[in-house]
C-alpha positions in Angstrom: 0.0 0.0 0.0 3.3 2.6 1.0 4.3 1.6 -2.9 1.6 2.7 -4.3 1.1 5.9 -2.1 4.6 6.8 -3.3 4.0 6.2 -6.5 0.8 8.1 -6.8 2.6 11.2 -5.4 5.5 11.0 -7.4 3.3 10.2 -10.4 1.2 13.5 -9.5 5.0 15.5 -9.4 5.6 14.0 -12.5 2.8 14.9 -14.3 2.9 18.4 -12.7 6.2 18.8 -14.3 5.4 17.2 -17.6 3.3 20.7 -18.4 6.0 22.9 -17.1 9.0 21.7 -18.9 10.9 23.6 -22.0 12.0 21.7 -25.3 16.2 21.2 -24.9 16.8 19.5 -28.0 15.7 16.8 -30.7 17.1 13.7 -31.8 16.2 11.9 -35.4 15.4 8.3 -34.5 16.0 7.7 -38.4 15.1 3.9 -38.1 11.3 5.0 -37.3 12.2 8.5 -39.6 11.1 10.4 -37.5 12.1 13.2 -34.9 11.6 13.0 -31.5 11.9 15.6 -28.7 13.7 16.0 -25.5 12.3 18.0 -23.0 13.7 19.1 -18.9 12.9 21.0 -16.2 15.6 21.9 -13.5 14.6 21.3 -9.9 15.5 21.7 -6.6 16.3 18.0 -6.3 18.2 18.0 -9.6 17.2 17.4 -13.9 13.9 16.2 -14.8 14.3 15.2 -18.4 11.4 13.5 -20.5 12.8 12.0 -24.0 10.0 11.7 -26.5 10.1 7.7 -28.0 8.0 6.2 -29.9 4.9 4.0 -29.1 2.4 1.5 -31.1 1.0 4.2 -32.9 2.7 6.5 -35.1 1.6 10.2 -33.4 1.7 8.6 -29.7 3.0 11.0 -27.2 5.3 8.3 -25.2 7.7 9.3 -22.8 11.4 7.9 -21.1 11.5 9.7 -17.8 14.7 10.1 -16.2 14.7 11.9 -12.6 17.6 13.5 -11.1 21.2 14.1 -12.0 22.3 10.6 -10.8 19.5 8.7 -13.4 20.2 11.0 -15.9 24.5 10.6 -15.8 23.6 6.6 -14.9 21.2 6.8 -18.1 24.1 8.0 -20.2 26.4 5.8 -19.2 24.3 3.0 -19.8 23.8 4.6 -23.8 27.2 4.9 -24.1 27.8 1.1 -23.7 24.9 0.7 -25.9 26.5 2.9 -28.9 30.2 1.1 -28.7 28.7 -2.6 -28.8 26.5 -1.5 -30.9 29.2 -0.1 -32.7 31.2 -3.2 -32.6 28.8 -5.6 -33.3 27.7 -3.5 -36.6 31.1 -4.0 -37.9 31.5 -7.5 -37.7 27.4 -8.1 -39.2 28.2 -5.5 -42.1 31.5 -7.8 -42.9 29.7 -11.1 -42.6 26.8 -9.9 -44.5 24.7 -11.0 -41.6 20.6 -10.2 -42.1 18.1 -11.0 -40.1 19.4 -11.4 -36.7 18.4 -10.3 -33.1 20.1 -10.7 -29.6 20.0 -9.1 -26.4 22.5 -7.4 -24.7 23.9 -7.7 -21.3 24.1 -3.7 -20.7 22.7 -2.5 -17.3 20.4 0.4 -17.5 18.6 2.2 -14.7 15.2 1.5 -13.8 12.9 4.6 -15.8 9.8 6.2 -15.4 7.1 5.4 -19.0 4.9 8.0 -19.1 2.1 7.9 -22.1 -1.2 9.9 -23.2 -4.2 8.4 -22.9 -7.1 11.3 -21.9 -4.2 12.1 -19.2 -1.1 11.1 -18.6 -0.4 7.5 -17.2 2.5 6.5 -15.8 4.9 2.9 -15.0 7.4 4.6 -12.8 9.4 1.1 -12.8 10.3 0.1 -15.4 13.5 -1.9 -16.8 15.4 -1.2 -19.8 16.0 -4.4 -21.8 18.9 -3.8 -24.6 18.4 -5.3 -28.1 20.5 -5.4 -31.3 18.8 -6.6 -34.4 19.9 -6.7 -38.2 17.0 -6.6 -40.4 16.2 -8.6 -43.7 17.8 -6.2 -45.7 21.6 -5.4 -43.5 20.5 -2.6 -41.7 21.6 -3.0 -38.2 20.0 -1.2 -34.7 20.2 -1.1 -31.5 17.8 0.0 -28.8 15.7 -0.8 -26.2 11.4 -2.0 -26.1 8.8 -3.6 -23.8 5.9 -3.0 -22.5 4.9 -0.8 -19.6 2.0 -1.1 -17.3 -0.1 1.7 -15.1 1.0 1.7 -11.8 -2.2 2.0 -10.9 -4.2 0.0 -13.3 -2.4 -3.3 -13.9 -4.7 -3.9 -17.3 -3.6 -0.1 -18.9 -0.8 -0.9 -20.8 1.7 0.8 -23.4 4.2 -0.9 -25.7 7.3 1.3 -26.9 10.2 1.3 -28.6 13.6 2.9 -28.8 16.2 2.0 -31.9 19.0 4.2 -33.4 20.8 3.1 -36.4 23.8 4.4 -36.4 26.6 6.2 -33.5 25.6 9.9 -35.0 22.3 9.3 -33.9 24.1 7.7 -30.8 25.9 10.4 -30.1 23.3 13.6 -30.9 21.8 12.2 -28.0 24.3 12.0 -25.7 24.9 15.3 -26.5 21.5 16.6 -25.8 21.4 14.4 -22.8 24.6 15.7 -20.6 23.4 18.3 -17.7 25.3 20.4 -18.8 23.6 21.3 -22.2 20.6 20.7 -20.8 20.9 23.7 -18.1 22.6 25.7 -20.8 19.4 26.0 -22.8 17.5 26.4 -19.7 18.8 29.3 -18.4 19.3 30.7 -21.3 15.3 30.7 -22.0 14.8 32.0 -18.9 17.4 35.1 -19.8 15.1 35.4 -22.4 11.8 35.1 -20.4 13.2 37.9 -18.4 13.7 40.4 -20.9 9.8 40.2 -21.4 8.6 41.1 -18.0 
């Protein structure tokens, strides 16, 4: 009963935040083609940063939720690994002309909040990050992360996403957007410029 209490709360912070947030970046996800946003807000406690992914559906609003400094460094680490295996591994399919092939890998991530849209914002605040690296049919290798999250507070509301890069420039644009650093540059300086409109 304390879990869900907790959860509730942080879930109502969360979703608080979500609508108070400014845009830091975007990142092309070129496997899906598409663009997808990142988004922070700089707290007392440290980063809140919400990285748009994408969902079942092509216009779902789908959301990776990383919360504090800590997750968001751990987060990055964890992608880093990603990128050089995925890096590595790419090599050696592209000289053995492997296709069609899928594996996971043994990279630790942090546990992540899912947040998703559905008449208001629903939340998994638990959930684990399961790497993947797949070739497709036609040589084109990825790497990424998917699964399935479910409402903390309604076991039977459910949301399947996805998350694949194809290449270390997509990799590392990321990254880039990612580090705390960037992130609280473009935060403070939109609110230099929100202060020159008061």
């Amino acid at each position: 009963m304390t879990k869900k209490i907790f959860a509730f709360m942080a879930a109502l912070l969360i979703g608080g935040a979500a609508f108070c947030q400014e845009r830091v970046g975007s990142y092309s996800c070129g496997i899906f083609g598409n663009e997808y946003e990142v988004y922070a807000i700089d707290k007392k406690e440290g980063l809140n940063v919400y990285v748009t992914i994408p969902g079942e559906l092509e216009k779902e609003s789908v959301m990776l939720i990383l919360n504090g400094d800590a997750k968001v460094e751990e987060f990055i680490k964890s992608m880093t690994r990603l990128r050089d295996k995925f890096a590595e591994w790419k090599s050696i399919a592209t000289e053995n002309k492997v296709k069609d092939y899928s594996r996971h890998l043994d990279i630790d991530f942090p546990v992540v909040g899912i947040g998703w849209y559905l008449g208001g914002w629903i939340f998994d605040l638990y959930e684990e990050i399961h790497p993947f690296f797949i070739v497709l049919e036609d040589g084109t290798s990825t790497a990424g992360f998917g699964g399935e999250a479910v409402s903390f507070d309604n076991e039977f509301i459910k949301k399947k996403y996805y998350f694949a890069l194809k290449d270390e420039k997509e990799f590392d644009a990321l990254l880039k957007i990612l580090e705390p650093e960037n992130i609280r540059k473009v935060l403070n300086r939109q609110t230099h410029v929100d202060s020159l409109f008061n």
